[in-house]
N, CA, C and O atoms as a GROMACS GRO file, in nm:
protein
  584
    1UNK      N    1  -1.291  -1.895   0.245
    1UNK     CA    2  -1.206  -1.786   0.199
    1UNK      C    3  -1.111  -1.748   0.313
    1UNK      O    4  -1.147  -1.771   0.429
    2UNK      N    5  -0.964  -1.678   0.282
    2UNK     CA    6  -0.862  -1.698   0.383
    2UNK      C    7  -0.868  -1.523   0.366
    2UNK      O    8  -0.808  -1.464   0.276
    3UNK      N    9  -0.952  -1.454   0.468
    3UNK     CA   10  -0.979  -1.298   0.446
    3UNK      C   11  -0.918  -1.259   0.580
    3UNK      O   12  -0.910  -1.332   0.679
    4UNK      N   13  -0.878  -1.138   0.571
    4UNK     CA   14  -0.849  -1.018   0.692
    4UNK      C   15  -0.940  -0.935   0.621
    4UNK      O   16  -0.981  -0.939   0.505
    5UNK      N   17  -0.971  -0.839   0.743
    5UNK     CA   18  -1.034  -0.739   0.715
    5UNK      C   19  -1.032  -0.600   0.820
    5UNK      O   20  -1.020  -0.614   0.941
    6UNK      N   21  -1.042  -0.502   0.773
    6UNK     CA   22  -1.059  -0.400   0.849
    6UNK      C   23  -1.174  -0.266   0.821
    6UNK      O   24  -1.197  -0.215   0.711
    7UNK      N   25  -1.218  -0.240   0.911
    7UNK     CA   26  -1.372  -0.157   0.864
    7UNK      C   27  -1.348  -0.017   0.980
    7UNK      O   28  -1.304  -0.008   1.095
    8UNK      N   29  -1.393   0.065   0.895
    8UNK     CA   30  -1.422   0.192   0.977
    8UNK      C   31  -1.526   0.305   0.962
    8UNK      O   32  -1.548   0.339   0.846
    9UNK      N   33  -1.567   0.345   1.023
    9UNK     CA   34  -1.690   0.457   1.014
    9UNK      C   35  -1.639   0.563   1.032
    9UNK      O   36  -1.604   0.610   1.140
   10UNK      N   37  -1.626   0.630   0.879
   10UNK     CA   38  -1.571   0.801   0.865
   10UNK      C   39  -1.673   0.907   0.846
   10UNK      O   40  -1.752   0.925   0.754
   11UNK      N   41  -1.650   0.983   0.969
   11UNK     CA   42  -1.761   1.085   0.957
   11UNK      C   43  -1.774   1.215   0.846
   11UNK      O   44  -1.813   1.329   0.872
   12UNK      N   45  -1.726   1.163   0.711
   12UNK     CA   46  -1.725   1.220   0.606
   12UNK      C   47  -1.806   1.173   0.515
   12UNK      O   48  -1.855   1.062   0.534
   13UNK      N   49  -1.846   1.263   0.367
   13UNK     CA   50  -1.929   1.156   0.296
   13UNK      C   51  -1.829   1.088   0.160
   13UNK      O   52  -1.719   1.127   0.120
   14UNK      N   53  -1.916   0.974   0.110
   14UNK     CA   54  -1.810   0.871   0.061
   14UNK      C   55  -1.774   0.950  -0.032
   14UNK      O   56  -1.669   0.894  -0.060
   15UNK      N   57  -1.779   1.031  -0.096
   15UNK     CA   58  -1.711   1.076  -0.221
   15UNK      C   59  -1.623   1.185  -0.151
   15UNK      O   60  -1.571   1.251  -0.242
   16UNK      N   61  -1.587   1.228  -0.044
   16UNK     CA   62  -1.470   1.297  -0.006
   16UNK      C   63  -1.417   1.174   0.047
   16UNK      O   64  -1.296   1.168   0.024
   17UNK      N   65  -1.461   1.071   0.109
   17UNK     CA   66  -1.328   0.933   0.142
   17UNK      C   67  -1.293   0.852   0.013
   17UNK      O   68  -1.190   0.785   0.023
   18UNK      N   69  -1.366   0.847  -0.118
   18UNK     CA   70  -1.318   0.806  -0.224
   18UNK      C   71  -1.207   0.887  -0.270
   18UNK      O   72  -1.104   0.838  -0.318
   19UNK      N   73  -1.232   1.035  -0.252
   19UNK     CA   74  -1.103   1.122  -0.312
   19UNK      C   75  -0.971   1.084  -0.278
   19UNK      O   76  -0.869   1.060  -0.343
   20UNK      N   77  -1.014   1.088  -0.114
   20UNK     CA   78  -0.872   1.090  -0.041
   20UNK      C   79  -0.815   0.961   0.012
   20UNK      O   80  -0.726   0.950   0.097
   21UNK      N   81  -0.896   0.838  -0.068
   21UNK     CA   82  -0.875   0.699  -0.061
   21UNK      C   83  -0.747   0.699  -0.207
   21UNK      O   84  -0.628   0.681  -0.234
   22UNK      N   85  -0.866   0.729  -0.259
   22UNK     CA   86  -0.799   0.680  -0.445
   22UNK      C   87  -0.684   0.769  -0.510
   22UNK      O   88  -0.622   0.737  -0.612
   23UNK      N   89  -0.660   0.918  -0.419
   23UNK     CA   90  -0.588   1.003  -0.529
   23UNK      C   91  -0.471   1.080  -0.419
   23UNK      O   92  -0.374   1.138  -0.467
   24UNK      N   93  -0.493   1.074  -0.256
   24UNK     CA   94  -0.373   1.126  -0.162
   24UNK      C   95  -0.328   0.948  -0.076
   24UNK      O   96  -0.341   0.921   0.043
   25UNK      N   97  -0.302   0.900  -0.135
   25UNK     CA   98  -0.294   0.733  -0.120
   25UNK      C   99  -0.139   0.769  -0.048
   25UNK      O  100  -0.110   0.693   0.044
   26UNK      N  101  -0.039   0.874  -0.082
   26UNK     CA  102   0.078   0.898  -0.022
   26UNK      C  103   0.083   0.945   0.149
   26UNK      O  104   0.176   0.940   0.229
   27UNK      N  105  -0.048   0.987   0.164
   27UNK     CA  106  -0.052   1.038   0.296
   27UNK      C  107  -0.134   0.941   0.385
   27UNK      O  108  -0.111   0.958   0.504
   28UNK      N  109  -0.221   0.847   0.359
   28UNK     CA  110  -0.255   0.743   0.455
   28UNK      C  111  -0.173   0.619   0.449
   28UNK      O  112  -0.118   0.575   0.550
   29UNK      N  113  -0.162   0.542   0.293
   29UNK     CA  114  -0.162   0.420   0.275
   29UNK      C  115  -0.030   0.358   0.322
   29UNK      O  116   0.033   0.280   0.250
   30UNK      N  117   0.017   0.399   0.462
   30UNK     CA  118   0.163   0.330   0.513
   30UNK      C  119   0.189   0.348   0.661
   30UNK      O  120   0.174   0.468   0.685
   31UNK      N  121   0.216   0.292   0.755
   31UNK     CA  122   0.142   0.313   0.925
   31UNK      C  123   0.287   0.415   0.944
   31UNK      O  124   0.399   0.374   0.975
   32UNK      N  125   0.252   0.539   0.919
   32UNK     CA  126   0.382   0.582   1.016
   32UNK      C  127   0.502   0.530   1.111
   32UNK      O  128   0.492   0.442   1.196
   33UNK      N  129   0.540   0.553   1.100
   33UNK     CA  130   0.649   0.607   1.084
   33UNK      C  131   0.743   0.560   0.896
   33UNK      O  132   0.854   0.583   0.850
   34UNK      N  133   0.624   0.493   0.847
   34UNK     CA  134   0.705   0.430   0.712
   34UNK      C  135   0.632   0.497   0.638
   34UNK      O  136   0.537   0.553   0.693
   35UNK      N  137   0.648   0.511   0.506
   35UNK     CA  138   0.596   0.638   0.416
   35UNK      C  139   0.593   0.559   0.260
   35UNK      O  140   0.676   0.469   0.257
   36UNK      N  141   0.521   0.573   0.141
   36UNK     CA  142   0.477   0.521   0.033
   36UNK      C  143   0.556   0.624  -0.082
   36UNK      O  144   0.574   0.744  -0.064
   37UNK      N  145   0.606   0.532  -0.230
   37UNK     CA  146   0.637   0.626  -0.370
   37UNK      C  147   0.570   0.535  -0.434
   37UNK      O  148   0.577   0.412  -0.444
   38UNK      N  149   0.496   0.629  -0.480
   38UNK     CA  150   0.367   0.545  -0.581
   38UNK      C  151   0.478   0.600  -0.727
   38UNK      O  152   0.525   0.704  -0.773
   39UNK      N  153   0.476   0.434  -0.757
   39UNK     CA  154   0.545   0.405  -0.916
   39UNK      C  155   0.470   0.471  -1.008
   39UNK      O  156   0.494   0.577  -1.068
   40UNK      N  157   0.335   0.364  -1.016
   40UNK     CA  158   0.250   0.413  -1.083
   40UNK      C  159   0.132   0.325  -1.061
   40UNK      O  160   0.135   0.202  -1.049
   41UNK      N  161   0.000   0.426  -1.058
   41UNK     CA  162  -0.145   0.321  -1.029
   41UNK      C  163  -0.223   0.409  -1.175
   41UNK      O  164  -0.266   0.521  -1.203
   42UNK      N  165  -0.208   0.267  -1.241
   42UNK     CA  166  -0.298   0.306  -1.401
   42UNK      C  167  -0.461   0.224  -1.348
   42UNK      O  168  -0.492   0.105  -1.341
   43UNK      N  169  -0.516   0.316  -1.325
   43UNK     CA  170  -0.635   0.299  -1.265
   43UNK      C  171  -0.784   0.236  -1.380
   43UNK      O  172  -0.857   0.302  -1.454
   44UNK      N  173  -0.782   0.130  -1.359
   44UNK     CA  174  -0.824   0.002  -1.465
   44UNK      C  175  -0.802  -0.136  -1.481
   44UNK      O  176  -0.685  -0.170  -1.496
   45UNK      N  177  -0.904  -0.237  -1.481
   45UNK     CA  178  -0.831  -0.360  -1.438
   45UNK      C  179  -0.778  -0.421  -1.537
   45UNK      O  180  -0.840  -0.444  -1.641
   46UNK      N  181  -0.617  -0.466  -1.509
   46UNK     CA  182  -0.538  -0.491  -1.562
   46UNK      C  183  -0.398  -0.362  -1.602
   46UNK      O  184  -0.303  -0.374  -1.680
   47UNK      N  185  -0.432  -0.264  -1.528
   47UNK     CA  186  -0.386  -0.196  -1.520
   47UNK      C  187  -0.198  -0.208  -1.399
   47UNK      O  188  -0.203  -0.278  -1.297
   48UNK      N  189  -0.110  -0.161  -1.422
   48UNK     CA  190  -0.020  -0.147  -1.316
   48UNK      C  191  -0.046  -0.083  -1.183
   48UNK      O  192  -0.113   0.018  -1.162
   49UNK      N  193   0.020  -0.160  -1.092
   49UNK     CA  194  -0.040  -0.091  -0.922
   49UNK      C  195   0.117  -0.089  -0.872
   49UNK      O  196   0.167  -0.190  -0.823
   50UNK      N  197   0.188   0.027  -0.887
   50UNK     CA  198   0.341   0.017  -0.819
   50UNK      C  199   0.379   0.116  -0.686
   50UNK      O  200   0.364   0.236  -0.658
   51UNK      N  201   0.411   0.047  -0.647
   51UNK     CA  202   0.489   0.161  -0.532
   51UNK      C  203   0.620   0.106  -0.420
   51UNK      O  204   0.619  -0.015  -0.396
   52UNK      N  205   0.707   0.174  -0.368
   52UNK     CA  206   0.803   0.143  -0.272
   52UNK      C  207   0.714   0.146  -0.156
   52UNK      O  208   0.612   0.214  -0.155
   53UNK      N  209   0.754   0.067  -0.050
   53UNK     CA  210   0.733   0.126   0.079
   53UNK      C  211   0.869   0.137   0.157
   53UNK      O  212   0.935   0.034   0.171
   54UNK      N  213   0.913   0.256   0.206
   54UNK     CA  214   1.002   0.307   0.281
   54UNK      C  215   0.964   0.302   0.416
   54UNK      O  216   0.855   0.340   0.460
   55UNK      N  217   1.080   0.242   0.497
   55UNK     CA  218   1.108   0.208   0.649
   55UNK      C  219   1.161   0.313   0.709
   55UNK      O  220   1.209   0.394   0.630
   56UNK      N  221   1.170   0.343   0.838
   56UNK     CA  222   1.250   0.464   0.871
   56UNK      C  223   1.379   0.458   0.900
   56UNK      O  224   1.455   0.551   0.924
   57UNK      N  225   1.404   0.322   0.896
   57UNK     CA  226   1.558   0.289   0.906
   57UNK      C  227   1.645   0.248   0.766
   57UNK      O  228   1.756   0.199   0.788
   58UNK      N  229   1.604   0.262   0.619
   58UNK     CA  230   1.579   0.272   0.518
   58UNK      C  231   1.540   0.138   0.461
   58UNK      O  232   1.588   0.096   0.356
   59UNK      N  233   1.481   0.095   0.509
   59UNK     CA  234   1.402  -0.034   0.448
   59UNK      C  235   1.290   0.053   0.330
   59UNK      O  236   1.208   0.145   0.330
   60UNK      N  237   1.353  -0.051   0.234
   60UNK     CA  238   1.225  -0.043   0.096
   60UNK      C  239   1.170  -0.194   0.055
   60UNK      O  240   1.231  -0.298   0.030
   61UNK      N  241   0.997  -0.156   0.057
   61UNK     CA  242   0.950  -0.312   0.032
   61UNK      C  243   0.903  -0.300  -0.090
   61UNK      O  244   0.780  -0.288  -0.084
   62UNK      N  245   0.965  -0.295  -0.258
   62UNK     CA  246   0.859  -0.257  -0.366
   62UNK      C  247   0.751  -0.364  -0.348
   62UNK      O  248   0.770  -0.478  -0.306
   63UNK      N  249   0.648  -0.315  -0.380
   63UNK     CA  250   0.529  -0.366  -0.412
   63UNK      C  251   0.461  -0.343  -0.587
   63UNK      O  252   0.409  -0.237  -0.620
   64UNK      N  253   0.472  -0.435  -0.661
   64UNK     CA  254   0.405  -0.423  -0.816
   64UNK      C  255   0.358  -0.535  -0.795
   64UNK      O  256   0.395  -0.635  -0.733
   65UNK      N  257   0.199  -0.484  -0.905
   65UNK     CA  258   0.092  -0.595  -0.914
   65UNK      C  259  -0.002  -0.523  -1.050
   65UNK      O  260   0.037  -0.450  -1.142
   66UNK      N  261  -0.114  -0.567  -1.025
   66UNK     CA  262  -0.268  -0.511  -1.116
   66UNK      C  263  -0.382  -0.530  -1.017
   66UNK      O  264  -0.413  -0.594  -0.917
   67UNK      N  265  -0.445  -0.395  -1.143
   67UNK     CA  266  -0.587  -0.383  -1.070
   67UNK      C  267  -0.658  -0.492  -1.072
   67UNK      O  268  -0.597  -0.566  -1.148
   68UNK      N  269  -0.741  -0.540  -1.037
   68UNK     CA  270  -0.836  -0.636  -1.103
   68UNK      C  271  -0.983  -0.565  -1.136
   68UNK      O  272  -1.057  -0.584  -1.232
   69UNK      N  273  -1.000  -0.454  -0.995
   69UNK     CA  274  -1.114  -0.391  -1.030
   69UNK      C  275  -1.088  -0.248  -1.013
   69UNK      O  276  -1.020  -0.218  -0.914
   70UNK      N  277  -1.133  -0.145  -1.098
   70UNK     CA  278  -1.159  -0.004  -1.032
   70UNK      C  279  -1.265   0.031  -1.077
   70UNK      O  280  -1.286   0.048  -1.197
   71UNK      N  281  -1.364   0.050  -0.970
   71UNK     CA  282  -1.531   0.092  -0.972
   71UNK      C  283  -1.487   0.226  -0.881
   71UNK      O  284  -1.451   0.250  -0.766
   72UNK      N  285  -1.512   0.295  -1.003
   72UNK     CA  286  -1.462   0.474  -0.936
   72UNK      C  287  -1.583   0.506  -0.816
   72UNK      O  288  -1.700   0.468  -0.827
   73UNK      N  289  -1.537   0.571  -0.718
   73UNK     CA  290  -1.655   0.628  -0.688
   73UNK      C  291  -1.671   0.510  -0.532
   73UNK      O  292  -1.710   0.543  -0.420
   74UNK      N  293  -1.640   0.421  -0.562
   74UNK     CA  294  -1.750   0.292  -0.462
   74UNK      C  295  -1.619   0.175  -0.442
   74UNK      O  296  -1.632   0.126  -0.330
   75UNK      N  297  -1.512   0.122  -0.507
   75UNK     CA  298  -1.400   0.051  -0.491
   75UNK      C  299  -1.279  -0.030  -0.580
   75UNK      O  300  -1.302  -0.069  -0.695
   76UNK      N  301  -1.160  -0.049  -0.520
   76UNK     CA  302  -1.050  -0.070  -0.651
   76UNK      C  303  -1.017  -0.199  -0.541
   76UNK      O  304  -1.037  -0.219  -0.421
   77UNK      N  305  -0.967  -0.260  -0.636
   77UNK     CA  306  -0.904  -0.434  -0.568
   77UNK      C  307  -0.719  -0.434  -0.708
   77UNK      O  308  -0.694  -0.391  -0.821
   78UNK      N  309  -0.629  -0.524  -0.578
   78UNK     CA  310  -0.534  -0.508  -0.642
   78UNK      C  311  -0.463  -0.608  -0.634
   78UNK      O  312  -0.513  -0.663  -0.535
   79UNK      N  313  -0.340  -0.702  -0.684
   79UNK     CA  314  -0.360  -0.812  -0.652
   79UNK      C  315  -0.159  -0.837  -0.706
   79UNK      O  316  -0.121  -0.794  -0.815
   80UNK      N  317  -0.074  -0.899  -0.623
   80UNK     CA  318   0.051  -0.879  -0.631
   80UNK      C  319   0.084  -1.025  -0.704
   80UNK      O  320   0.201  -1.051  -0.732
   81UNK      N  321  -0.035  -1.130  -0.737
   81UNK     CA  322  -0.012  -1.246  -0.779
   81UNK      C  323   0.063  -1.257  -0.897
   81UNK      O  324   0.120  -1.364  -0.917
   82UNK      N  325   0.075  -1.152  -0.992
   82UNK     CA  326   0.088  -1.137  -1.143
   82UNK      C  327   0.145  -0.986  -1.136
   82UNK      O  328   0.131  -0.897  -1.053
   83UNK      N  329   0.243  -0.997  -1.303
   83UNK     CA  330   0.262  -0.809  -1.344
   83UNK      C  331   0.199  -0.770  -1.473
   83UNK      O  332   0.163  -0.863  -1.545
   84UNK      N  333   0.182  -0.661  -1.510
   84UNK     CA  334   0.131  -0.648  -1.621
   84UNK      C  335   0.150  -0.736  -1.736
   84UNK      O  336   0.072  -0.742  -1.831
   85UNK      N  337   0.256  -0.803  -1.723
   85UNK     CA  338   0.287  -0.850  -1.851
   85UNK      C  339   0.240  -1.045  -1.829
   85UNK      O  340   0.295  -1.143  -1.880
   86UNK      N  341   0.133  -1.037  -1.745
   86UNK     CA  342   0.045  -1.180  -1.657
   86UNK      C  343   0.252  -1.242  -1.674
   86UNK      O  344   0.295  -1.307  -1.770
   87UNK      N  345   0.300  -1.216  -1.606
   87UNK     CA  346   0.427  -1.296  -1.534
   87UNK      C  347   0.390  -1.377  -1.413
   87UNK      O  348   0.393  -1.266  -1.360
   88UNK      N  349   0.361  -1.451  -1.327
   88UNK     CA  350   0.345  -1.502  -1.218
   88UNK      C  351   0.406  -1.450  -1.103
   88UNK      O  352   0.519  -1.491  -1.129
   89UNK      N  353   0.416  -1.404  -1.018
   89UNK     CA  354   0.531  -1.399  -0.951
   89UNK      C  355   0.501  -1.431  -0.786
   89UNK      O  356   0.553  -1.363  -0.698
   90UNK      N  357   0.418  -1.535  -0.759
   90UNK     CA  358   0.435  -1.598  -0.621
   90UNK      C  359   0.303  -1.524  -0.560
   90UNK      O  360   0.317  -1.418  -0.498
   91UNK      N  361   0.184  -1.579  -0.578
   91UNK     CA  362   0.065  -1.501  -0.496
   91UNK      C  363   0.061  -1.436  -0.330
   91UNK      O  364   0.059  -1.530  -0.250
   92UNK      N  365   0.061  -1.348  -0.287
   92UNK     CA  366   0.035  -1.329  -0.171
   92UNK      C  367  -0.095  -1.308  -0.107
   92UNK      O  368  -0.126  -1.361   0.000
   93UNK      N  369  -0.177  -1.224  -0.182
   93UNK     CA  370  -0.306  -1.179  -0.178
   93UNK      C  371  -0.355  -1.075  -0.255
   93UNK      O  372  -0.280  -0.994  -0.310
   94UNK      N  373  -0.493  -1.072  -0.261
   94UNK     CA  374  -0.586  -0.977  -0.352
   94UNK      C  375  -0.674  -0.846  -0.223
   94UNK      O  376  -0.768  -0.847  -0.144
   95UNK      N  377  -0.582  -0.764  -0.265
   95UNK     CA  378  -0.634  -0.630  -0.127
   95UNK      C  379  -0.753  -0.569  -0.203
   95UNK      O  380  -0.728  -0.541  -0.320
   96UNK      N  381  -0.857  -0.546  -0.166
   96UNK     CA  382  -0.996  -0.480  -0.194
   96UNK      C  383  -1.010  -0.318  -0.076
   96UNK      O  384  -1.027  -0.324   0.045
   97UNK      N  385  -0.996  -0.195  -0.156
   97UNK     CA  386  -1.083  -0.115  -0.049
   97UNK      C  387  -1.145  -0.039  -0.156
   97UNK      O  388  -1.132   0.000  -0.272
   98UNK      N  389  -1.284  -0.041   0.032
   98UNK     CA  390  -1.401   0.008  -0.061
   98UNK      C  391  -1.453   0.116   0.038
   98UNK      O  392  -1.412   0.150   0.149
   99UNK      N  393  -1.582   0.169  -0.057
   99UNK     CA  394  -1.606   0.292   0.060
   99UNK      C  395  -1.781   0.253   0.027
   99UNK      O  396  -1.807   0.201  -0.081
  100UNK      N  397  -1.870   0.276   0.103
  100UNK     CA  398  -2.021   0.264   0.098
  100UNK      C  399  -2.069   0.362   0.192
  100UNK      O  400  -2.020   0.356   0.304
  101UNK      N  401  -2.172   0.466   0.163
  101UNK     CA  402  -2.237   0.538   0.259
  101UNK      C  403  -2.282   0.470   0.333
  101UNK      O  404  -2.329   0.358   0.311
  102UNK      N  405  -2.273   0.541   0.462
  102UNK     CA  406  -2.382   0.497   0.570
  102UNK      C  407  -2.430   0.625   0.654
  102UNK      O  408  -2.350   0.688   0.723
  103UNK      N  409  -2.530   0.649   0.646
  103UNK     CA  410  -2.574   0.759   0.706
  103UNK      C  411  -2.520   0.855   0.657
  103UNK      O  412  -2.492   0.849   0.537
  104UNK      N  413  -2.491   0.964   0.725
  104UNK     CA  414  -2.398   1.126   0.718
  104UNK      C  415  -2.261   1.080   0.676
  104UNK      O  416  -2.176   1.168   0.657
  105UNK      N  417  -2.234   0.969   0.660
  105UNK     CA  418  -2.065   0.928   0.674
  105UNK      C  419  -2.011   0.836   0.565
  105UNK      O  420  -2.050   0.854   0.450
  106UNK      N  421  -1.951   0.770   0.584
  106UNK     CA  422  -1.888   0.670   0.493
  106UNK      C  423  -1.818   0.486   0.591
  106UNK      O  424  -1.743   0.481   0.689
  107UNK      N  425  -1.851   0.422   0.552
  107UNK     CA  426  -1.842   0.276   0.592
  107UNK      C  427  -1.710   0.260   0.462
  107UNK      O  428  -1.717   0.265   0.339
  108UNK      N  429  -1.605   0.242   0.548
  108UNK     CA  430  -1.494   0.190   0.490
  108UNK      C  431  -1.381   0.091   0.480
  108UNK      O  432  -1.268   0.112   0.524
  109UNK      N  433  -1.416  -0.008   0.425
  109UNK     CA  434  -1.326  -0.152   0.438
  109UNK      C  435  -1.214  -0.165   0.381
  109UNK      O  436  -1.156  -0.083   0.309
  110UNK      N  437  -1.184  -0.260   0.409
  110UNK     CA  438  -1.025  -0.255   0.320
  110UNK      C  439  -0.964  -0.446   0.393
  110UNK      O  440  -0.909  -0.483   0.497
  111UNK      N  441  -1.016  -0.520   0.262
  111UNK     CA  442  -0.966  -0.652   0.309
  111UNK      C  443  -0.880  -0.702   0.191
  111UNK      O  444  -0.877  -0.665   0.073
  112UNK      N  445  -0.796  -0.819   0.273
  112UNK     CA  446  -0.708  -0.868   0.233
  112UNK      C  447  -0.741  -1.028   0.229
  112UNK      O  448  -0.764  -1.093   0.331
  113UNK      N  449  -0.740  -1.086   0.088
  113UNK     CA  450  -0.774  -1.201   0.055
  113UNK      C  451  -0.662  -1.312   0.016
  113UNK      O  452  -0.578  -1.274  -0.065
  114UNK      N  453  -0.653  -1.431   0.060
  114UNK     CA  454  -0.528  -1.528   0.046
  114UNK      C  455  -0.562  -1.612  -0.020
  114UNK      O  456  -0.681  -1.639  -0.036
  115UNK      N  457  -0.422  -1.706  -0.103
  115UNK     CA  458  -0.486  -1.834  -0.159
  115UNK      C  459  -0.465  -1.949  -0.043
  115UNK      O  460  -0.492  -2.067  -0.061
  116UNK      N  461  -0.429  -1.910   0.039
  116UNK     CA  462  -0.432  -2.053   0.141
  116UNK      C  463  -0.424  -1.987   0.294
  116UNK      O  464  -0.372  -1.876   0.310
  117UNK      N  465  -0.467  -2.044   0.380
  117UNK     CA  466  -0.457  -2.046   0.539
  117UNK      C  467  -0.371  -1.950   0.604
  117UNK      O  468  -0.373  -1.848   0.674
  118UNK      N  469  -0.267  -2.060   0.526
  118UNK     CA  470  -0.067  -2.004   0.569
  118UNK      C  471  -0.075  -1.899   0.534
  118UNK      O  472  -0.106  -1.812   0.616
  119UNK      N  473  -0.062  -1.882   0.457
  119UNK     CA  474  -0.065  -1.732   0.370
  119UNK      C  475  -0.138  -1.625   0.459
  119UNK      O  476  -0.075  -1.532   0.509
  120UNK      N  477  -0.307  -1.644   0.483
  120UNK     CA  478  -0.356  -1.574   0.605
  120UNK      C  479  -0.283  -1.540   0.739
  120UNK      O  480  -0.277  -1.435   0.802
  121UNK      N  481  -0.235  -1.652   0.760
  121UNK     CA  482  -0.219  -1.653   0.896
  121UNK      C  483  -0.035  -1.570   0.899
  121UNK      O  484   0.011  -1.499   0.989
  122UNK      N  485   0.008  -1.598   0.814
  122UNK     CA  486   0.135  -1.514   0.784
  122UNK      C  487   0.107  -1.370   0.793
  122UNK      O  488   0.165  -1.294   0.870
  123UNK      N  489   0.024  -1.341   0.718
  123UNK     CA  490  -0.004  -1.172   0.738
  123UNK      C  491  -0.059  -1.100   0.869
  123UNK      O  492  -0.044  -0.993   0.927
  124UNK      N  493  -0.149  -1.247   0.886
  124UNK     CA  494  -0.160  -1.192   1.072
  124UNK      C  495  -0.084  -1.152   1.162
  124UNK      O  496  -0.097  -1.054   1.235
  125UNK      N  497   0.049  -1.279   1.154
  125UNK     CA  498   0.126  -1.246   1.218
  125UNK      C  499   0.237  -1.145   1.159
  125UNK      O  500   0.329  -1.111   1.233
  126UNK      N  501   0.231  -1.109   1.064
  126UNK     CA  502   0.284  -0.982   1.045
  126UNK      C  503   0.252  -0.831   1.059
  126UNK      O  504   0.316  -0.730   1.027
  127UNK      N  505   0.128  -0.849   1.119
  127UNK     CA  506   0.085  -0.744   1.180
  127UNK      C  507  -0.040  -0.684   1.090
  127UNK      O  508  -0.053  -0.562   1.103
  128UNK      N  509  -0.123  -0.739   1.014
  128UNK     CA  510  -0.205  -0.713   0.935
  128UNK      C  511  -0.321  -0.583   1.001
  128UNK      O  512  -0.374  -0.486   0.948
  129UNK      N  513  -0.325  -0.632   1.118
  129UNK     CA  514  -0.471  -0.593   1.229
  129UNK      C  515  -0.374  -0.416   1.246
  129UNK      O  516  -0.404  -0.300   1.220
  130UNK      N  517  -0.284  -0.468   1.288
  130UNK     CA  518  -0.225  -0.321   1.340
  130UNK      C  519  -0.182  -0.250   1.219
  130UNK      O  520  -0.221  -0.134   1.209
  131UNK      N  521  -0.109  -0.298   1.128
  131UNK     CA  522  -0.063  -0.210   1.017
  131UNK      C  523  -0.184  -0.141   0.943
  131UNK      O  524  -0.193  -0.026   0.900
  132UNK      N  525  -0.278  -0.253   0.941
  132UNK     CA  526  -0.405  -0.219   0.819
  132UNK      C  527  -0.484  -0.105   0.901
  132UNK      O  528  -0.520  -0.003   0.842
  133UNK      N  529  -0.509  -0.123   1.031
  133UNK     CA  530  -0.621  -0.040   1.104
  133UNK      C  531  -0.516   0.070   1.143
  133UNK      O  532  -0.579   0.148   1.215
  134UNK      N  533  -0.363   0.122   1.127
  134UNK     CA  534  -0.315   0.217   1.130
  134UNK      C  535  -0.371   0.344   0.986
  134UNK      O  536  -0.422   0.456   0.976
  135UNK      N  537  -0.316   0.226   0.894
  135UNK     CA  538  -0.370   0.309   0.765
  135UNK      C  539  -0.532   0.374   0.755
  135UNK      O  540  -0.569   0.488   0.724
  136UNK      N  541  -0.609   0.254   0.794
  136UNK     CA  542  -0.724   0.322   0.754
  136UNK      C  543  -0.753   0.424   0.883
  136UNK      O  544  -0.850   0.495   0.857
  137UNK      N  545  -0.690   0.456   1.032
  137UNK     CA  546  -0.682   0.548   1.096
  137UNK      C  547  -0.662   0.721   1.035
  137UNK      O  548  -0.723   0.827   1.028
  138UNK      N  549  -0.529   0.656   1.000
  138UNK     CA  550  -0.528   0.753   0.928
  138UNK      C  551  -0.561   0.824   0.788
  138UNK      O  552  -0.536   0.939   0.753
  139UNK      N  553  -0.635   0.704   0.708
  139UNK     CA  554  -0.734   0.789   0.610
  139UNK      C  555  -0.890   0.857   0.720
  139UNK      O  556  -0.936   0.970   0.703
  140UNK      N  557  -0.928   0.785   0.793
  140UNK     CA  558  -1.020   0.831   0.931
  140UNK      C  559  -0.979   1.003   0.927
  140UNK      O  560  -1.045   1.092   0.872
  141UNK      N  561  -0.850   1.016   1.002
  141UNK     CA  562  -0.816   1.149   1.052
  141UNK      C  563  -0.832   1.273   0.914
  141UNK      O  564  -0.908   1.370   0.930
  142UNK      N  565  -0.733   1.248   0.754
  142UNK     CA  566  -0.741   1.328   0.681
  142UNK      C  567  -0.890   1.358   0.648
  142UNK      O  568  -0.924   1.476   0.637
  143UNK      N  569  -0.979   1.259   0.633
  143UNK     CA  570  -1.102   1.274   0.600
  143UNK      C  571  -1.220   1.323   0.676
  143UNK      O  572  -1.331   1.320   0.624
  144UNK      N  573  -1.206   1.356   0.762
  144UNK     CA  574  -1.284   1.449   0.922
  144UNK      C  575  -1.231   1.531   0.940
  144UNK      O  576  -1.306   1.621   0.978
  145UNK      N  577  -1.048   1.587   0.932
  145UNK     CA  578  -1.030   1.673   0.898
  145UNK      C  579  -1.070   1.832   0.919
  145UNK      O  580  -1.055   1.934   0.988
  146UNK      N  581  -1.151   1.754   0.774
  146UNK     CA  582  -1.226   1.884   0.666
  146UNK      C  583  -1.165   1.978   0.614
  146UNK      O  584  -1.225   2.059   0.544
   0.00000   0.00000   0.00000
């Protein structure tokens, strides 16, 4: 399997990091200084997963895809290979985040799955490690919070 991954231990419990995973997705899911417009996430697989991502120099990257999974509560997977209407449109990868208790807290992943090597190794070098472990930083910070 051609996986990235990123994991973090939030000293919150999982159903306040499920909240603020699955439903304030505008305030973590983009490494600062770049910022997210959620199109629309019809939460269900096969459902639409849309959003812009905005640059600070006005770069916009839309992003549309489908769910494949939403297990409320525990994790949603989303996948830019296809659009609602199963169109094809050039696979990149299938993103999974999930949340699992651990102790007092929450164990929180968030990986990114490829159909080939290249493909992996493309996102690496696009900064996967730093962009991805920015975001889930900052779901970290809203969710400790309190």
């Amino acid at each position: 399997m051609h996986e990235l991954s990123i994991t973090r231990y939030i000293d919150a419990p999982a159903d306040k990091v499920w909240d603020v995973m699955a439903n304030r997705q505008e305030e973590w899911w983009c490494p600062k200084p770049w910022s997210i417009t959620l199109i629309e996430q019809d939460r269900r697989p096969g459902g639409r997963s849309a959003m812009i991502m905005h640059g600070p120099n006005g770069e916009e990257m839309p992003q549309d895809g489908v769910f494949l999974a939403w297990d409320e509560g525990r994790r949603f997977a989303a996948t830019d290979a296809f659009d609602v209407d199963l169109v094809p449109s050039g696979p990149f990868m299938i993103g999974i985040w999930e949340v699992v208790p651990e102790g007092p807290g929450t164990r929180y992943t968030a990986t990114a799955r490829h159909w080939t090597e290249e493909a992996r190794n493309q996102h690496a070098e696009m900064g996967f490690e730093t962009g991805w472990g920015l975001c889930a930083d900052q779901l970290q910070e809203i969710c400790e919070r309190g």
